[in-house]
C-alpha positions as CSV (number, residue, x, y, z in Angstrom):
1,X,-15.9,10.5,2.5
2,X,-16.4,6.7,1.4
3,X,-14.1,4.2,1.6
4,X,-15.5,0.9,-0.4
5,X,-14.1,-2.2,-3.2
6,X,-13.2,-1.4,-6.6
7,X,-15.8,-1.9,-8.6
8,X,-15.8,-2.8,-12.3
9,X,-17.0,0.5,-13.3
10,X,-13.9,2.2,-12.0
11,X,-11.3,3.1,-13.7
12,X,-8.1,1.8,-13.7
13,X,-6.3,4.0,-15.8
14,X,-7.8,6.5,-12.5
15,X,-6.3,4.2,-10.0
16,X,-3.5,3.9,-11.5
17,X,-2.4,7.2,-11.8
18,X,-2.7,7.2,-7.8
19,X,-0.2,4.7,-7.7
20,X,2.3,6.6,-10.1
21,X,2.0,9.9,-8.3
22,X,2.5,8.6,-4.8
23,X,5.5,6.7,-5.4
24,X,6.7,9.5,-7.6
25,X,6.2,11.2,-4.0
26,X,7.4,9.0,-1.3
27,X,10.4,7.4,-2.8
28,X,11.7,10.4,-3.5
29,X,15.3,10.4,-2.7
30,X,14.5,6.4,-1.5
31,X,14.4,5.2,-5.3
32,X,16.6,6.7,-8.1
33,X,14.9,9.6,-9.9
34,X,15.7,8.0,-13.1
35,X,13.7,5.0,-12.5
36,X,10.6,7.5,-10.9
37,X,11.0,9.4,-13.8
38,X,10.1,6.6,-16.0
39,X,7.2,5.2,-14.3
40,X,4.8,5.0,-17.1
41,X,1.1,6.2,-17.2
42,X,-0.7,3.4,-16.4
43,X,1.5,1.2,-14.9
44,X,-0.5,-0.2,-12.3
45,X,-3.2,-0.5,-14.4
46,X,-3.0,-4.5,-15.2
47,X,-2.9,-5.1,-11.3
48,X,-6.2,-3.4,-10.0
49,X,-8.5,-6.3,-10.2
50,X,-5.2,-9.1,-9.6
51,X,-6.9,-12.5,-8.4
52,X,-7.0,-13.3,-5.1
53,X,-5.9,-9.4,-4.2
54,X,-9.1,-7.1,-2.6
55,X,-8.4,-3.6,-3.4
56,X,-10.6,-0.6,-1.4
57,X,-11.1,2.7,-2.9
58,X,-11.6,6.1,-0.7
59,X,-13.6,8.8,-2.2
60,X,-13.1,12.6,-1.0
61,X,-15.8,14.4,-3.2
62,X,-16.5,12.7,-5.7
63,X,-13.1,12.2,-6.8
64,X,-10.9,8.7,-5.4
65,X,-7.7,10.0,-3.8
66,X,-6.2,6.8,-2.5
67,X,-6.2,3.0,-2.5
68,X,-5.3,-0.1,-0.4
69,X,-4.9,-3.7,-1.6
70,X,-4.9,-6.7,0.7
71,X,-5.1,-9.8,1.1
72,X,-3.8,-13.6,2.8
73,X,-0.4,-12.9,2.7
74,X,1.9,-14.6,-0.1
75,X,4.7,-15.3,2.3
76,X,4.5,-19.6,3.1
77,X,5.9,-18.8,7.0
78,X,3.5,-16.1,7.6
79,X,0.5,-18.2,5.9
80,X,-2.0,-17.9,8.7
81,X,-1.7,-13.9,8.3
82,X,-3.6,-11.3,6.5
83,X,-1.7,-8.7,4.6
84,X,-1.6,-5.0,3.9
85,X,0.1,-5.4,0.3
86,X,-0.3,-1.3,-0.7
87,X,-2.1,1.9,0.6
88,X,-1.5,5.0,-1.8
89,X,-2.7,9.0,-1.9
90,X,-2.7,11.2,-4.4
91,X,0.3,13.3,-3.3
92,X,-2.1,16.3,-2.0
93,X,-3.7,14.4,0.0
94,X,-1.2,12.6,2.2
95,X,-0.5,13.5,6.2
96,X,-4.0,14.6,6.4
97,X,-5.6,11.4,8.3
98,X,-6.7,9.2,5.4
99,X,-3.8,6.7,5.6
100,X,-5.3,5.7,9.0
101,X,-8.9,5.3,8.1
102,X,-7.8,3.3,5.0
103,X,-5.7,1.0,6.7
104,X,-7.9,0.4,9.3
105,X,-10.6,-0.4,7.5
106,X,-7.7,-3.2,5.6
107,X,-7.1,-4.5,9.0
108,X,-11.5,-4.6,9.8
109,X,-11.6,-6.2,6.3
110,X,-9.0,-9.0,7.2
111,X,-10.3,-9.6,10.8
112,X,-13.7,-10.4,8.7
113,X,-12.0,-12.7,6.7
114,X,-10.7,-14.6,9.7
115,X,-7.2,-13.5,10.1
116,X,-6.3,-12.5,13.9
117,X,-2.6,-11.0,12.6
118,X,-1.7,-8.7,10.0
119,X,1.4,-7.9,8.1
120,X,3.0,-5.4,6.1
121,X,6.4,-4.2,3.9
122,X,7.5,-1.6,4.1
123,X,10.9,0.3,2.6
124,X,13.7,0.4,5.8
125,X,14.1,3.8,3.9
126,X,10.8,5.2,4.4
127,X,10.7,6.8,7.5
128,X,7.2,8.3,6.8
129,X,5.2,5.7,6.2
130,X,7.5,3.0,8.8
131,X,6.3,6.5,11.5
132,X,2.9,6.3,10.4
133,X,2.9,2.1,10.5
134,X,4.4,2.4,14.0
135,X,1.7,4.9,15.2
136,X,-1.4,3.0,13.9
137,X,0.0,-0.7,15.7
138,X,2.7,-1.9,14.0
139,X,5.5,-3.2,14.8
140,X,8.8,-3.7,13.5
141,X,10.2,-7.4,13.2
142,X,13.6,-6.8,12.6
143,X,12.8,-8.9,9.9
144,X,13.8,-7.9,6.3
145,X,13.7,-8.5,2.6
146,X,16.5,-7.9,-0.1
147,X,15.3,-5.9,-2.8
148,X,16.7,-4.2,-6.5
149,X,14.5,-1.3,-7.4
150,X,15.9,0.9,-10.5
151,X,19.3,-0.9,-10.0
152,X,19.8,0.0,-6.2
153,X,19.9,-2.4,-3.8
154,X,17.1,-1.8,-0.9
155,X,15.7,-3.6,1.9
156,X,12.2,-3.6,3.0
157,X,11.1,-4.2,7.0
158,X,8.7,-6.4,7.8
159,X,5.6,-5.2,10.5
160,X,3.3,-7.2,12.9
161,X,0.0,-6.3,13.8
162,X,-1.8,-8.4,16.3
């Protein structure tokens, strides 16, 4: 197992596809089907090397089954935090221990870039990931964000690590 940055010899088209099957996966019955459904191939693809955004690879095999993104977080009153934007599996691979190593090794990678606190979104409808969050350090604000994805409304939770 490696966890280490994309590189510019990885493809995105790869990453991607991580992207599309996990939300495919966990916003099941969260987003509408509809809009899953039409999550094109290659979607994410534009956003793996976004400016200012670090994104980490982990490798099971030969083979990259998940990715985290991060970075100083883009919201003004939070400014002197570090953010968790995204950490994704490929569907086969989720609740098997991954998730933790991955986003700890977002939260080493912040601390190194000077940030003492972290934060994260998360979907108020995603029990999973808002249980796995809470077990790894997080906690919940109470804080949340108004959202439209696929033409329903949704909020997303805001979480503190410190």
């Amino acid at each position: 197992m490696e966890i280490r940055y994309i590189t510019k010899d990885d493809n995105p088209l790869e990453i991607s596809k991580i992207y599309e099957s996990s939300w495919k996966y966990a916003y099941k019955d969260i987003i509408p089907q509809n809009y899953l459904d039409s999550i094109e191939a290659g979607q994410w693809a534009d956003n793996i090397y976004k400016a200012g955004l670090k994104s980490l690879v982990l490798i099971e095999g030969g083979r990259i089954i998940g990715t985290a993104s991060f970075c100083k977080s883009r919201w003004e009153e939070y400014n002197d935090y570090g953010e968790v934007v995204s950490i994704y599996f490929r569907p086969d691979y989720i609740g098997k221990g991954y998730g933790r190593l991955l986003l700890n090794r977002c939260i080493e990678e912040l601390k190194q870039c000077g940030y003492k606190k972290v934060l994260l979104w998360v979907l108020e409808d995603n029990h999973r990931a808002r249980k796995f969050y809470e077990k790894n350090g997080f906690i919940c604000s109470e804080v949340f964000l108004n959202d439209n994805i696929g033409g329903k409304d949704v909020r997303e939770v805001l979480y503190f690590f410190a």
